[in-house]
N, C-alpha and C positions, 0 to 999 in steps of 0.2 A: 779239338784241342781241349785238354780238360781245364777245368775253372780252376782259375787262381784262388788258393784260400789267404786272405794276408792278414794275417791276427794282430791283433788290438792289443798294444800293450799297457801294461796297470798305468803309466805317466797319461798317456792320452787319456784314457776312462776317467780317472781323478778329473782331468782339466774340467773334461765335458760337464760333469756334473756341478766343479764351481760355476762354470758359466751359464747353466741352464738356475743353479741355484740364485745367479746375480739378478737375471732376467725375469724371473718368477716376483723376487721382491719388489724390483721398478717395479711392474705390472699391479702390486699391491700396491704400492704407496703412492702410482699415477704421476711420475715421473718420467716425463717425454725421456726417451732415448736421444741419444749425442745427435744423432744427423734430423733433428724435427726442421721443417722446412724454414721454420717464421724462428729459428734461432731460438726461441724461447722454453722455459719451462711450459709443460701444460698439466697443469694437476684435475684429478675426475677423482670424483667423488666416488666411495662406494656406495654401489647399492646394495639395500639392507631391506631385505624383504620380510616384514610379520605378520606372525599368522593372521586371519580373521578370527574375531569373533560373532561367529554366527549366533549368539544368546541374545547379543546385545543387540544387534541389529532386529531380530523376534522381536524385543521390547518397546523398543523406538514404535516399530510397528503396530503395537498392541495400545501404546499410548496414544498415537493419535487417530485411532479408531475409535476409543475412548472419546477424547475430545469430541470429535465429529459426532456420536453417539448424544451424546450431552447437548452440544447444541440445536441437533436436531429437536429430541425432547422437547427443548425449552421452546424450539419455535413451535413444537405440534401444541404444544400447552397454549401458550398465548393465544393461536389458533382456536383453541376451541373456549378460552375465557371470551373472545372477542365476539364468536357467535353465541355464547353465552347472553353476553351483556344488548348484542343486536335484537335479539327476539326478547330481552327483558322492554328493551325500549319499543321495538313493535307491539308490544300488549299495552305498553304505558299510551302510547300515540292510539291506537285504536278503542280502550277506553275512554280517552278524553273527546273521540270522535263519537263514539256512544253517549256521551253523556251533552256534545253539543248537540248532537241531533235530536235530543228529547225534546228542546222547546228552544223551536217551536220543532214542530212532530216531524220526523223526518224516517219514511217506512226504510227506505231503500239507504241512507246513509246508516241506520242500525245495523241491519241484516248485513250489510258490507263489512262494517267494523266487528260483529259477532265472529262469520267467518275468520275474517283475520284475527280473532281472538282466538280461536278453535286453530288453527293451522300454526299460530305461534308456541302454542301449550304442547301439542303434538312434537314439533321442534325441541322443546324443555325435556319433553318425557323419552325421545331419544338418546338426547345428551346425555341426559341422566341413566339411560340402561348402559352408555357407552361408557359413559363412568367407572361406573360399577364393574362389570366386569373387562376394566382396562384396553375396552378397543377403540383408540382415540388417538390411531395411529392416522397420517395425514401425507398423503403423496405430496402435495404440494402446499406447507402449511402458512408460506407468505401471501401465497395468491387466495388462501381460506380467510388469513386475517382483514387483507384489505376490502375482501367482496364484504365480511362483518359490519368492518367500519365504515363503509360505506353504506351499509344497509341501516348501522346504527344514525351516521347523521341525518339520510334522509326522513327515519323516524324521528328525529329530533327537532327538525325542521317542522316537520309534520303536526308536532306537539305545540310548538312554537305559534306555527299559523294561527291554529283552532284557539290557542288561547289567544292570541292578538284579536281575534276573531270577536272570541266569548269579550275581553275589555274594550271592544269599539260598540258592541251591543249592550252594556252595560254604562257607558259614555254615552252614548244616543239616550239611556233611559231615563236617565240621570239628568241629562240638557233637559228633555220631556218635563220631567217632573221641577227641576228650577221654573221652566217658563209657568207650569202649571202654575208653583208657587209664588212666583210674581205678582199671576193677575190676582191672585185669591190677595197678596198684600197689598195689590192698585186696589183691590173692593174692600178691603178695609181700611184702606185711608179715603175710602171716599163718602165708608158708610160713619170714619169718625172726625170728617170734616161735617159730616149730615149733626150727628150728635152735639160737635161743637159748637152748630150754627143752634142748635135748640136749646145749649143749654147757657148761649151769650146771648140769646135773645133779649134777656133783660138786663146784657151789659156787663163790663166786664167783673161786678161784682158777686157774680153767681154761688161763687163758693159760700156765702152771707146768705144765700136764698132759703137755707133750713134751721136760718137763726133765731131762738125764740128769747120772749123777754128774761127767762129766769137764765139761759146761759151766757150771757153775755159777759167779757170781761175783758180786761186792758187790753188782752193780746186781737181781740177786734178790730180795737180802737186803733193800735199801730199798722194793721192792717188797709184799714183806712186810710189811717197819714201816709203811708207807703205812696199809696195809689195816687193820695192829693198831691204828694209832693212831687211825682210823674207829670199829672197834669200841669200843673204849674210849670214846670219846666217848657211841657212841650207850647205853651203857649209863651214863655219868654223866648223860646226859639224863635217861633214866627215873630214875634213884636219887634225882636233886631233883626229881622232881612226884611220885613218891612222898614225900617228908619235906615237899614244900610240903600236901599233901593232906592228911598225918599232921599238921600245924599246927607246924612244926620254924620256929625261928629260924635262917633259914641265914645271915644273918651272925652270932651267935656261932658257929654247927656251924666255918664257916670258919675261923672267929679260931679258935679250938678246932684247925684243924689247922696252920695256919702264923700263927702270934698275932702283932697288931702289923705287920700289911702295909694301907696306905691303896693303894684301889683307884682307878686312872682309871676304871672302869665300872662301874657294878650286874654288867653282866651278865659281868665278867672275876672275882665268885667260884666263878662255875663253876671256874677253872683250880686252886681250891685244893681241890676235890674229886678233880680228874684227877689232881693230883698225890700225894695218898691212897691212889689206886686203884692207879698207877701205884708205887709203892711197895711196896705188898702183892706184886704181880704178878711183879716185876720181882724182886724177893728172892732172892740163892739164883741167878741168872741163868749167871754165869761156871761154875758148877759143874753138871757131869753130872747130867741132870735134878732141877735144883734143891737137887740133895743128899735127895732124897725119898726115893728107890730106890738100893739099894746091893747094884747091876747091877754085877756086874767091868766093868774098863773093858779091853778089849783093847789091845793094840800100835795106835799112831799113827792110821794108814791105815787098818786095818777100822774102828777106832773112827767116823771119819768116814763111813765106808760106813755101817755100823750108824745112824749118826743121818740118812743122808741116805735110807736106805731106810722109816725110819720117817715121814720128810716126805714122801717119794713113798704111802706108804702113807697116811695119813692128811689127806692134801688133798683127796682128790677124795671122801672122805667126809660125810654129814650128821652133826654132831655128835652128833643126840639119837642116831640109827642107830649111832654108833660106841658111845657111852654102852651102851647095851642090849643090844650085838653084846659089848664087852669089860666088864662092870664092874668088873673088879681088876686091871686096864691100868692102867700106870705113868702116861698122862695121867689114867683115873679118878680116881688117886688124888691127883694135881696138882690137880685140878678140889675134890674135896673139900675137901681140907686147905686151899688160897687161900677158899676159900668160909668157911669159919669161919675165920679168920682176919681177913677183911674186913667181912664182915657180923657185928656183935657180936648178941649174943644180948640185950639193949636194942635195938638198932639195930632189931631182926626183928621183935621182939613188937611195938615203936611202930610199925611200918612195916602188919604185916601182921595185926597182933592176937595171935599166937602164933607157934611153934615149931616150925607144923609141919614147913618145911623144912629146917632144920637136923636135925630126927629123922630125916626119911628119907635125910639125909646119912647119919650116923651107922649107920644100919641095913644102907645097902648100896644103899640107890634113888635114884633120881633125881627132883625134882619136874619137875611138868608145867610149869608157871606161868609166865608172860611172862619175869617178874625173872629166875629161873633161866634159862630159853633166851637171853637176850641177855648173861647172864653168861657161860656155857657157850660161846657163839660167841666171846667176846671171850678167855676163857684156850685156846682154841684154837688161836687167831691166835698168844697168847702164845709157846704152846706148840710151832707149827711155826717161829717164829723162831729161839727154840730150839735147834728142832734144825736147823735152816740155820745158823744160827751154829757149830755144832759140827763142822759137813759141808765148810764153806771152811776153804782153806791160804794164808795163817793164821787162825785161827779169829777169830770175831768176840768181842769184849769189851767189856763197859756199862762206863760211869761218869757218875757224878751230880756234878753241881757242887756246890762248896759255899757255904750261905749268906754273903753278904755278899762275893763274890769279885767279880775287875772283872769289867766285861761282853770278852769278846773274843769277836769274828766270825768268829774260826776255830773255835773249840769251841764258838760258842753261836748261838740264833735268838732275838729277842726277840718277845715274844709283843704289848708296850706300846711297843714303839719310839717309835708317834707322840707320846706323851707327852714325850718326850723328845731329841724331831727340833726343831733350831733355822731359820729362815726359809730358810738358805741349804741346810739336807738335812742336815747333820754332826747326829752326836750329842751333845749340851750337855752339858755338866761331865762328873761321874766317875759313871755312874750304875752301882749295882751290884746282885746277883743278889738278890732276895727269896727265891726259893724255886725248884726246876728242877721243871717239869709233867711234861716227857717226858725221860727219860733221853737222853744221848749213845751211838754206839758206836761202837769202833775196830777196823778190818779190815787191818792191814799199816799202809800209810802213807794210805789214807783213813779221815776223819774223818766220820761222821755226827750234824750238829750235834744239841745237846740243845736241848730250845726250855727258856727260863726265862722268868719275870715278874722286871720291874725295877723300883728302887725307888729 
């Protein structure tokens, strides 16, 4: 049977191609077809394929080979600063181990530290050729750095030791030489406790022991008063713990010697004691010894000789030794006579239960006993004033204020000022002399103030 031809007419060919052209555009614009199962539109995207650019991606690439390149460097760099600086500090640690081992002598701690001076310079002069001609390239240049820093601290430690080392050895030497210089200071206070005892031998007025008769001058004489006026005191100290022991009311005793004085202090009736004592003592001053001994008195000038030889003489003496060496010596007898005269014979027996001191006055002896010795010292004192007052041209001369006079600061020192000091320093109102403790002297045109209590 031959094959049917059945031809295609132009209506049909047109259709075909509207509806292949319909189909074509859903297909572009991804517009489900009517029959989609879920009823709905479904739109898709195209895809939009662009080209590569293979330049750009080369570059990306080239840049962080770059980067990677750079930091490598930078770690190989640090890398070899770091063993740089390690072998800088291994030379620093093993000369300072060289230089502790000299002393004291140490063979085999040198030769060790030399070595390592020679193996570390060796290390330097590598570095240095790698340098130079740039091979300082490093496989692995964190594990380079930290073996450095590692090598550097242990050298720094190392440094560290030897110098703690070299300052504890220097500390020991140093304690050494303290102790040393201790004793040498114990042997010189023991060689100027020796000196001291040689040159107090004759008492405490030693510094007077190179005094001759042509230098002698006022500033002697206060020197003197100084020391009498010391004395003095320390023997009114004892005389009230004696009379406080003996159960005495020392403020009547006081009122009793300058009656009618109100005191700024308890402890300022002492000064009416010293002024008691200072009285007795003082007696009789202006006059060739005391008017006791009736000594010719020579022409001017020997006279002065004569009293200045008796102060040269009897300074560098111990009292009690003078006492027992002279006992019918013009001071013995000054020493007697103030003695009973001051100490009444009440006074002695409430004091001490008896008489006996005053009997061995009188007999020609001298008591042993505290009271007596610090008497004794203190009419001593009296006594070389005395005659230093007798010995200067113009001679020196006491005077005693008298009660109720003004106060003036040229003839006087007051002993209660602050009583009597107003806010701004000056002295308030008119205050005047209660009684004088320590007499005044006068030597030509200087005055040696007399101290008084005001009132």
């Amino acid at each position: 049977m031959d094959p049917v031809n059945i031809a295609v007419t132009p209506k049909k060919t047109r259709l075909a191609r509207a509806f292949t052209k319909v189909l074509h555009i859903r297909a572009l614009t991804g517009i489900a077809p009517a029959g989609d199962q879920h009823g709905k539109e479904h739109v898709q995207k195209p895809k939009i394929h662009e080209p590569v650019n293979h330049n750009s991606v080369k570059t990306d690439r080239c840049n962080s080979f770059d980067e990677n390149e750079k930091l490598r460097r930078k770690e190989v760099t640090e890398a070899f600063l770091a063993k740089l600086f390690s072998s800088i500090s291994s030379i620093k640690a093993a000369y300072a181990e060289m230089q502790s081992a000299q002393s004291p002598y140490d063979s085999e701690s040198i030769q060790s530290a030399d070595e390592m001076v020679v193996s570390e310079l060796k290390i330097l002069s590598e570095l240095k050729r790698c340098y130079l001609k740039k091979q300082i390239d490093d496989s692995s240049p964190r594990t380079t750095q930290l073996k450095a820093e590692i090598k550097e601290q242990k050298s720094l430690t190392k440094t560290l030791q030897i110098m703690a080392k070299n300052l504890d050895s220097e500390h020991k030497l140093k304690q050494s030489e303290l102790t040393f210089m201790k004793e040498k200071f114990e042997e010189a206070k023991s060689e100027n406790k020796l000196l001291e005892k040689r040159l107090n031998i004759s008492g405490p007025l030693s510094p007077l022991d190179n005094l001759h008769f042509s230098d002698i001058s006022p500033n002697h004489f206060i020197l003197i008063l100084r020391q009498t006026v010391k004395a003095i005191r320390n023997f009114v100290r004892l005389m009230i713990s004696e009379m406080e022991s003996a159960g005495w009311d020392l403020d009547a005793a006081a009122n009793s010697i300058v009656p009618g004085v109100v005191y700024s202090r308890d402890t300022h009736k002492c000064f009416a004691f010293e002024s008691f004592v200072c009285l007795e003592l003082f007696d009789g001053f202006n006059y060739p010894y005391f008017s006791i001994s009736h000594e010719s008195v020579s022409e001017k000038k020997r006279q002065q000789r004569q009293f200045f030889d008796r102060f040269a003489a009897m300074k560098s003496q111990k009292v009690k030794d003078y006492l027992a060496w002279k006992p019918k010596s013009t001071f013995a007898k000054f020493c007697r006579t103030k003695y009973l005269r001051l100490v009444h014979p009440k006074m002695e027996a409430s004091l001490f239960g008896n008489l006996s001191e005053r009997h061995l006055l009188t007999s020609g002896d001298f008591p042993e006993t505290e009271f007596f010795s610090l008497f004794s010292e203190m009419a001593k004192k009296v006594w070389l004033l005395h005659c230093l007052a007798f010995s200067l041209e113009p001679e020196a001369s006491i005077f005693q204020v008298n009660k109720k006079s003004r106060f003036s600061d040229v003839y006087m020192e007051c002993l209660n000022q602050e009583a009597f000091l107003t806010p701004t320093g000056t002295v308030d109102a008119d205050p005047r002399v209660a009684f004088t403790v320590i007499p005044g002297f006068k030597i030509g045109k200087t005055i040696i103030q007399s101290q008084v209590y005001l009132t």
